[in-house]
Phi, psi and omega in degrees: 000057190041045155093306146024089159323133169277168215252337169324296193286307193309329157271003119274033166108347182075033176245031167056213202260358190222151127217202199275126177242134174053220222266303239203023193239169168209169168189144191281148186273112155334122185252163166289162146291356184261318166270350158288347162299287250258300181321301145352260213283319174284356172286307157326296169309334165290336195270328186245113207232118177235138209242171180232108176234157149208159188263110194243126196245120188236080170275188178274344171246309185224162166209158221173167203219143113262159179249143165205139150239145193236131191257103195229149197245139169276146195301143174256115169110052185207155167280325181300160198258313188210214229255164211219143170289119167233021165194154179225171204207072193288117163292290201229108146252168180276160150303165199234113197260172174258106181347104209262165165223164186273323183212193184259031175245326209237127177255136213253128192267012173297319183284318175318307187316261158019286171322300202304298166326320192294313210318313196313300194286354189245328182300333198088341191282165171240142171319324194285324175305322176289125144354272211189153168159166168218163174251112178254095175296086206277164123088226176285009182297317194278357163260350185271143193336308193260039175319301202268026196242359186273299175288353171240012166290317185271342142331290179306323193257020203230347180164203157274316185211024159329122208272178146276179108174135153234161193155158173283284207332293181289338166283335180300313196301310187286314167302327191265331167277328170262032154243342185098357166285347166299283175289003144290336156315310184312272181307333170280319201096023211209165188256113151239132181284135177234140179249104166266091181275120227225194195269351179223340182207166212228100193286157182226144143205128174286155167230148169199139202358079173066345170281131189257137179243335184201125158254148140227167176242177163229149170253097164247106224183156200268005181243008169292339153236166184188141197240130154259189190310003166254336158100015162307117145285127154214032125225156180214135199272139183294358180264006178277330180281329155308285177319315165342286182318305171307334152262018179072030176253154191223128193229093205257103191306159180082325172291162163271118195296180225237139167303134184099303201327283172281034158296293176293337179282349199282294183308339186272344145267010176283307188295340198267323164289346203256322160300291188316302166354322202262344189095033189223165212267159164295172171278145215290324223269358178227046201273337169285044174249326177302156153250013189187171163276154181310152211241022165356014196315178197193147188073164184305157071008101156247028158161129160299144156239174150222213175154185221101163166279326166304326201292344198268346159261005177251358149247043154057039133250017176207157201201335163317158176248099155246083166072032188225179175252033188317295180316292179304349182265321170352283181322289167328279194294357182272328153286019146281334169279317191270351182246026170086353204278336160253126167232056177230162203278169168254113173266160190234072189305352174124340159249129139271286189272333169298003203287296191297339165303323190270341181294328174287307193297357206201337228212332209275349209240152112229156190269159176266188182304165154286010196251024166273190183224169180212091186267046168174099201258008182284334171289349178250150024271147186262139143223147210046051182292124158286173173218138178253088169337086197267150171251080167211167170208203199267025172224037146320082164332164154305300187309353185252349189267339184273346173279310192282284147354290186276006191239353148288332172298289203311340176269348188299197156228086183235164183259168155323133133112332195286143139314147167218159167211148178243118163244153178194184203247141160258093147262154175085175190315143168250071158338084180345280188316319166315286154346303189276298191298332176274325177311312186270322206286303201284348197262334193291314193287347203269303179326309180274328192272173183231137030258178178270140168252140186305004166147141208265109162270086150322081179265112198220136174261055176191148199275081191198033190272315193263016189259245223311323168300303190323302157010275185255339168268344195257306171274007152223032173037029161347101185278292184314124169343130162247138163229143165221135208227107210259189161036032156258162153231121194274129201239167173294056188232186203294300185241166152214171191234147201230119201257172177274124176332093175295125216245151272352011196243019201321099184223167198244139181284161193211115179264161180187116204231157130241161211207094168245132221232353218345121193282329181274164192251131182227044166213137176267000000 
C-alpha cells in the first residue's frame, strides 16, 4: 500500500498479530479492540471499492447529467480477483435541457458548457468528487460535425477520467441497463425486449434472465422532425426525408408541412419499430433505417419494455408537446399494443428518458483485478487507449503470439508516442514458461514494430496481469510504460479509459467504451 502501515500493524509494533520469542517459541500479541476494529475495517476495504460516478447524456433531443454511487465487491468463495457491483446508489439528477444547436449541424458547446457548469454548481460535486463516469454522445449527436470535439470538451471539464463514448450497439446496453430491464429480466427469469426510443434513434436489446444476447438500432426517434410555434419546419432528419419520398410526401424546411403529411409519416415509422417488435426484417422501401444489423429474434417473448423519451408518453408521464414528433409516435405504438398487432405484454421497467445516463453512471465502469502491475503509476490516468483483441492463450508460442501482435500493430493507426492496450484471455495454470512465451511474443512484436508506442496497456481475462508485467519489464526488460491488468471482462468494443490506482484495495478504475464517430452529415 505504497509502503504506508495499516493502523492495524502499527499497533502492534508493525509485526501484525504474532511474533517469535527464542528458537522455536510463537504466542499471539495481544491486540487492542480498537486495532482489531482497524484490522477489520482495513481487511474490508481491501476486498470493497466504492466509486463516485457520473453518467452526461447528449443526445438529438435532450441531455441531461447524473452523479451515482457503485458499490462493487471482489466475487466471494472464488479464486478470482475479480469485482463485481453489487449496489448503485443515484446521488444527483440534473433537470432535462433540450440539446442546443447553433444551426442544425452544429451543437453549440458554449450552451453545453454552461449546462455542465450549472449542473456542477447546483449539485455540490466538484470534478475532484468524480470518480469514473461517462459522456455519451447518442442518436444524432454522434453526426454532427463538431462531435469529438464535444466529447472531449466534456471529457475535460467533468471530472478526472471521465469518458467519451459512443455507438449504437453500446447505447442498446446502457439503455436495457439504466431502464431496470436487465434487472427485471433477472429477477423474473423471463425474456425481454426492451426498445429505448430517443429523439433520433430506436434501440433494440434482447434479454434473457439478465443476459443481453442481441441489439440493433434504427433510425427512428422522436425529433426527425420538429416544427416552431408555427408549425414551420425546422429540422427534418434525412432518414425521415427519405422514408417521405418513398411515401410521396414532400417536406421542405421553413414550410408548413401539407395536412396529414406528418401523420402519415409518423405511422410509417412507428410500423418499421412494430416490425422489428415482431422479429421480422424491415421492409426493402425501409431498410434504410438500420444503424446496425438486424435483429431477428426467435422464440417467445415474455414481455416489452421501453424507455427513452418517447417512452415517457407511452407510460402516461409526460404529456407537454414540444414542437416534435414524440407524442404522436407514442400514440402509434400504443395502438399497436391495444389493437393486438403486438401481443406481448408492456412492462414498464422503471426508467425512461434517463436510462441512458444512469446506465453510463452505473453500468459503465469496471475495476481491475487486484494482482496488477504498473511500472510507472505517473502515466494514469490513460485516456481513450485503442484496443486490440487478441486470440491467444496459454498455450501460444512465443513466434506465434509475435505474428499475431504484429499483424494487429500493423493495421492500427497510432501515432509515436500513443497508448496501446492488447486484450486477450487466460486459462489454466499461470505456468512460468507459458508466461515468459506470451510475454517475449508481445515484447518481440511492440519492440520491433513503428511507430514505438508510449505505454502498453494489458487487459487479461485472467488472474496472471502482475505475474506477466513483472515479466516483461524485470525479466525481459520491456522499455516502453506498462499497465497489466487482470479480472476484466472484455466485449468487442474499441477504447478503454485506465483511472488512478485506488488505495487501499489497489485496484484500477477501467471505462471500456466504444467511440463511433460518423464522417457523414444525415440531417439538414
Amino acid at each position: 500500500m505504497n509502503g504506508a502501515m495499516p493502523d492495524w500493524a502499527a499497533s502492534t509494533g508493525g509485526r501484525g498479530v504474532w511474533h517469535l520469542h527464542g528458537d522455536d517459541a510463537d504466542h499471539a500479541h495481544e491486540m487492542s479492540a480498537g486495532a482489531r476494529g482497524a484490522m477489520v475495517e482495513h481487511i474490508r476495504k481491501l476486498d470493497n471499492v466504492h466509486l463516485t460516478t457520473v453518467g452526461i447524456d447528449i443526445g438529438s433531443s435532450t441531455s441531461h447529467l447524473m452523479f451515482a454511487k457503485v458499490h462493487l465487491r471482489r466475487q466471494a468463495n472464488s479464486l478470482s480477483s475479480q469485482f463485481v457491483v453489487v449496489n448503485r446508489e443515484v446521488l444527483w439528477r440534473s433537470p432535462i435541457c433540450l440539446t442546443p444547436f447553433v444551426d442544425d449541424n452544429t451543437i453549440d458547446i458554449t450552451r453545453l458548457r454552461a449546462f455542465l457548469d450549472e449542473a456542477y454548481a447546483v449539485s455540490g460535486y466538484s470534478a475532484n468528487d468524480v470518480d469514473s463516469g461517462a459522456v455519451i454522445l447518442t442518436g444524432e449527436a454522434i453526426k454532427r460535425s463538431n462531435a469529438r470535439a464535444i466529447a472531449e470538451l466534456f471529457a475535460a471539464q467533468s471530472g478526472r477520467f471521465v469518458c467519451a463514448s459512443a455507438g449504437h450497439h453500446l447505447e442498446c446496453v446502457l439503455a436495457a441497463n439504466g431502464s431496470g430491464a436487465t434487472s427485471l429480466s433477472r429477477m423474473e427469469g423471463r425474456t425481454l425486449l426492451h426498445v429505448d426510443i430517443g429523439g433520433g434513434t430506436t434501440k433494440f436489446a434482447l434479454v434473457r434472465r439478465g443476459e443481453i444476447l442481441g441489439t440493433c438500432a434504427i433510425a427512428v426517434g422522436g425529433r426527425l422532425l420538429a416544427m416552431d410555434a408555427a408549425g414551420r419546419l425546422v429540422r427534418a432528419d434525412e432518414s425521415a426525408l427519405e422514408m417521405a419520398l418513398g411515401l410521396g410526401l414532400n417536406f421542405k424546411l421553413g414550410e408548413i408541412p401539407a395536412a396529414g403529411a406528418v401523420v402519415t409519416l409518423v405511422q410509417a415509422l412507428a410500423e418499421a419499430v412494430v416490425t422489428t417488435l415482431q422479429g421480422r426484417a424491415l421492409k426493402p422501401s425501409q431498410q434504410h433505417l438500420y444503424l446496425t444489423e438486424p435483429l431477428l429474434h426467435a422464440g417467445s417473448i415474455d414481455a416489452i419494455t421501453f424507455s427513452g423519451g418517447v417512452s415517457e408518453y407511452l407510460h402516461g408521464r409526460e404529456t407537454a408537446i414540444f414542437g416534435d414528433i414524440a407524442l404522436p409516435l407514442a400514440q402509434a405504438l400504443r395502438r399497436a399494443f391495444d389493437d393486438g398487432r403486438i401481443n406481448v405484454p408492456l412492462r414498464d421497467p422503471g426508467q425512461g428518458i434517463r436510462a441512458t445516463v444512469i446506465g453510463a453512471s452505473q453500468f459503465s465502469v469496471q475495476v481491475s483485478g487486484r494482482t496488477t502491475h504498473v511500472s510507472d503509476s505517473r502515466v494514469l490516468p490513460l485516456h481513450n487507449v485503442p484496443v486490440i483483441a487478441l486470440a491467444l492463450d496459454e498455450t501460444t508460442p512465443q513466434a506465434e503470439v509475435a505474428a499475431r501482435v504484429g499483424a494487429a500493430l500493423a493495421v492500427a493507426t497510432l501515432q509515436a508516442g500513443d497508448p496501446l492496450a492488447l486484450a486477450f484471455r487466460w486459462q489454466g495454470d499461470p505456468e512460468h514458461f507459458r508466461l515468459h512465451a506470451v510475454a517475449a511474443g508481445i515484447r518481440d512484436a511492440v519492440c520491433s514494430g513503428a511507430p514505438q508506442i508510449g505505454c502498453l496497456a494489458l487487459l487479461i481475462d485472467g488472474d496472471v496481469g502482475e505475474t506477466l508485467g513483472y515479466l516483461l519489464q524485470h525479466e525481459l526488460h520491456f522499455a516502453p510504460s506498462l499497465v497489466s491488468i487482470d479480472g476484466l471482462q472484455l466485449q468487442a468494443l474499441d477504447y478503454v479509459d485506465i483511472g488512478e490506482v485506488l488505495h487501499p484495495s489497489q485496484v484500477l478504475p477501467i471505462v471500456i467504451k466504444s467511440l463511433l464517430f460518423s464522417q457523414g452529415q444525415r440531417s439538414l
